[in-house]
N, C-alpha and C positions, 0 to 999 in steps of 0.2 A: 718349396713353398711351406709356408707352417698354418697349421689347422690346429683346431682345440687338441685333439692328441697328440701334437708331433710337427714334427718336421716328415715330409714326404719329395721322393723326389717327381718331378709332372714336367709332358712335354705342354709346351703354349702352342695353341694353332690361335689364329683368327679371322675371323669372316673377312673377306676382300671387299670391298665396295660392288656392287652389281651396276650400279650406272654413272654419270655424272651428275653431282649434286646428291648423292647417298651418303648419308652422312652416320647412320646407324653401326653402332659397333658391338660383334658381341665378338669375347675371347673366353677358350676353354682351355683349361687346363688337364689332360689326362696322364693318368697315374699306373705306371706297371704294375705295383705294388698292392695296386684293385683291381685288378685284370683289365687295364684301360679303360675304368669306370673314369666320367668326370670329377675329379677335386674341389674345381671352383670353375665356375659360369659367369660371367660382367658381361651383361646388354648396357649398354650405354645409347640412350633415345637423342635422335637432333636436339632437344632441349636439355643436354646434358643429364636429363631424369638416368637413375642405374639402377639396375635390379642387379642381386648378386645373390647365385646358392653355393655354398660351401657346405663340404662333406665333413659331416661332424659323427661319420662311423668309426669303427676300430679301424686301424690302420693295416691289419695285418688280414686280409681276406682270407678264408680258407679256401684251398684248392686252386689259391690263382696258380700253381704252375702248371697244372691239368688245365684247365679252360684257356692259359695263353697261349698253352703250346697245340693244342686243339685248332685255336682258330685259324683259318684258311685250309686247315688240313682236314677236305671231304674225300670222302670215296667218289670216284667218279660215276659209280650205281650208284647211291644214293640219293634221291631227291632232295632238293635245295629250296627250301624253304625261302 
């Protein structure tokens, strides 16, 4: 996806419908590259209204390979927050 700084690579997820007649959509886009911070967020409202944030940081976070490789890996003492 491309952002004011760059091009960035991001996985898309998106909200599933929760009932029949849901019609609201939001899609996130998350970025390894931020420590799977969001990039870009689109809610899209039944009246097609769209709110959208896009990440207009540095693209190069420090220490995302500490914090990604971190994540899921707790000590089984340790309290889980």
């Amino acid at each position: 996806m491309r952002t004011a700084q760059g091009y960035l690579d991001a996985r898309h997820f998106k909200r599933l419908p929760r009932h029949d007649g849901d019609m609201r959509r939001i899609d996130v886009w998350l970025a390894l590259s931020l420590g799977w911070l969001p990039a870009r967020i689109v809610q899209t409202e039944p009246n097609s209204t769209q709110f959208e944030l896009l990440w207009r940081g540095k693209l190069n976070a420090a220490n995302v390979d500490d914090s990604a490789a971190s994540v899921g890996n707790h000590d089984a003492t340790s309290p889980q927050r």
